[in-house]
C-alpha positions, 0 to 999 in steps of 0.5 A, spaced: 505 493 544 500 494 549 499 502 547 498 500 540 493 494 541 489 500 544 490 504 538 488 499 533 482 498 537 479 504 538 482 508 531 479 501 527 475 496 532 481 492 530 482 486 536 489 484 534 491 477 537 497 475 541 500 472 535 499 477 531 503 483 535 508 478 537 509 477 529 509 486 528 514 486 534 518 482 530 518 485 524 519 492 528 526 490 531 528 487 523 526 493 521 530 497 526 536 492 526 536 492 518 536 501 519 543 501 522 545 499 516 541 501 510 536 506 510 530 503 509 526 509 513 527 515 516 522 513 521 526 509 527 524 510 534 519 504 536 512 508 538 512 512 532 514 505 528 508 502 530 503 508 529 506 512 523 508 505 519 504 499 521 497 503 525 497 507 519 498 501 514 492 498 518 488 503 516 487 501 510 482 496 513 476 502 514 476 500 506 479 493 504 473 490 509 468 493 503 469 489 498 473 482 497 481 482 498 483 476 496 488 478 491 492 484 494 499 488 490 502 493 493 506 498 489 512 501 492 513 498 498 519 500 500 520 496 507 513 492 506 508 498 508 502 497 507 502 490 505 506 486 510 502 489 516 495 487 512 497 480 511 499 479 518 492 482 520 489 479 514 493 472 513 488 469 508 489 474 503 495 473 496 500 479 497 505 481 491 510 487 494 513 491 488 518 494 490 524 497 486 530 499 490 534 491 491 536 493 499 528 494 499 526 489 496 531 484 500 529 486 507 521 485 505 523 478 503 527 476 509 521 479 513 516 475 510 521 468 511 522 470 519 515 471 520 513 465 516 507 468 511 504 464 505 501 467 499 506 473 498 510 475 492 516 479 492 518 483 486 524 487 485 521 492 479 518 498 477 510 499 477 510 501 470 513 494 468 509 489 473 503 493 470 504 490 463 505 483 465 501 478 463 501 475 470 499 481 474 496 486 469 489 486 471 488 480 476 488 484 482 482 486 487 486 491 490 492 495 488 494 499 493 500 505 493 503 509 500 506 513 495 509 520 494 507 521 487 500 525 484 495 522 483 495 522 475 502 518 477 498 513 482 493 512 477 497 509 471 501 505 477 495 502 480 489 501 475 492 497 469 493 491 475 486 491 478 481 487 475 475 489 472 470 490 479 476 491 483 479 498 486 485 502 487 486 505 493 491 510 494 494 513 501 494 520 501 496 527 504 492 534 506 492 535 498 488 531 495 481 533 495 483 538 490 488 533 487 482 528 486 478 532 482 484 534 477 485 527 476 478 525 474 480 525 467 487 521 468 481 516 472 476 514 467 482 514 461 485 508 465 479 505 466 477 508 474 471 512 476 472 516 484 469 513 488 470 516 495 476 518 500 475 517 507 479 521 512 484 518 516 486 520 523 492 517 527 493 519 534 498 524 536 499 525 528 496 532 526 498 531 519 491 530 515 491 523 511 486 520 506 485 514 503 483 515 495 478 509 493 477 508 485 473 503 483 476 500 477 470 499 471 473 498 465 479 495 462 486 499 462 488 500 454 494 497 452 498 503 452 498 504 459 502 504 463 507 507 459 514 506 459 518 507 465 518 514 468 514 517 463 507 516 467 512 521 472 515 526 467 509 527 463 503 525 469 496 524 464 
């Protein structure tokens, strides 16, 4: 973990604690001891667990710090990235972790009762759900999203859950500075206005990453999100 804590320093200016890589350690062996018998990543060796899962989940910080996350939903979260290493990091902030697939959404909370964290929610649905219920839609300061999916699709997941003044941020790949201009449109019809995207740089990771900030400016219509998989069938 020592390679990593340097990582986290000189990639973030993050200083992470002795009980907070004692906490990522022990999430790292669940996860690898939970891989053997369900797929939950493809990603499997140690060193690249802890810079393509949990270093990248951490640099959503290079955003977060920038306006306040007291209430954080993470849509998608297959085995709890971004959002656990977050609240490892950040343990005063509320998490909900959404997550659709049962074996996925069983091993985040097995996680989150090993590693003892208060104030997270873990919700075994799909996004198009959790953004029409009245406990979660529009009461959160961020949503964020590490997804494969186009941005229109990511757009409708995220920003019927933010409240008005908070910010969806979206985790993506080489595409998306054209990608975010296209999807302009879907934005400002759910309420969202683009903000910026900041380039991410992870070491030893060539592939170029970004993080998509849309700040959220009005309320979401009633009819969004759509029923399950239309907002993927039929992207705005």
């Amino acid at each position: 973990m020592r390679e990593f804590a340097q990582a986290a320093r000189s990639t973030l200016g993050l200083q992470l604690t002795a009980s907070q890589l004692a906490a990522l350690n022990l999430y790292e062996r669940e996860l690898l001891d939970w891989n053997l018998r369900f797929n939950l990543t493809a990603i499997d060796e140690p060193d690249k667990i802890r810079i393509k899962h949990f270093l990248d989940s951490l640099t959503c910080l290079l955003v977060l710090r920038e306006k306040p996350a007291g209430r954080v939903i993470d849509v998608g979260t297959g085995a709890g990235f971004p959002g656990i290493p977050l609240k490892i990091v950040c343990p005063d902030i509320r998490l909900t972790l959404v997550e659709s697939v049962g074996k996925k959404a069983d091993f985040c909370r097995h996680v989150v009762r090993a590693l003892e964290l208060d104030g997270v929610e873990v919700l075994q649905n799909r996004a198009e759900e959790v953004g029409q219920m009245a406990a979660h839609r529009e009461q959160y300061d961020w949503a964020l999203a590490r997804a494969v999916a186009l941005l229109p699709v990511l757009a409708e997941y995220l920003l019927p859950l933010v409240r008005v003044g908070g910010a969806m941020l979206a985790m993506k790949g080489a595409s998306v500075p054209a990608e975010a201009n296209s999807a302009e449109p879907a934005m400002c019809i759910l309420g969202g206005q683009l903000r910026r995207l900041v380039p991410v740089a992870l070491p030893g990771v060539a592939d170029e990453r970004y993080l998509v900030v849309v700040d959220k400016i009005s309320a979401t219509p009633r009819a969004y999100p759509r029923r399950v998989g239309v907002p993927a069938r039929k992207p705005l």
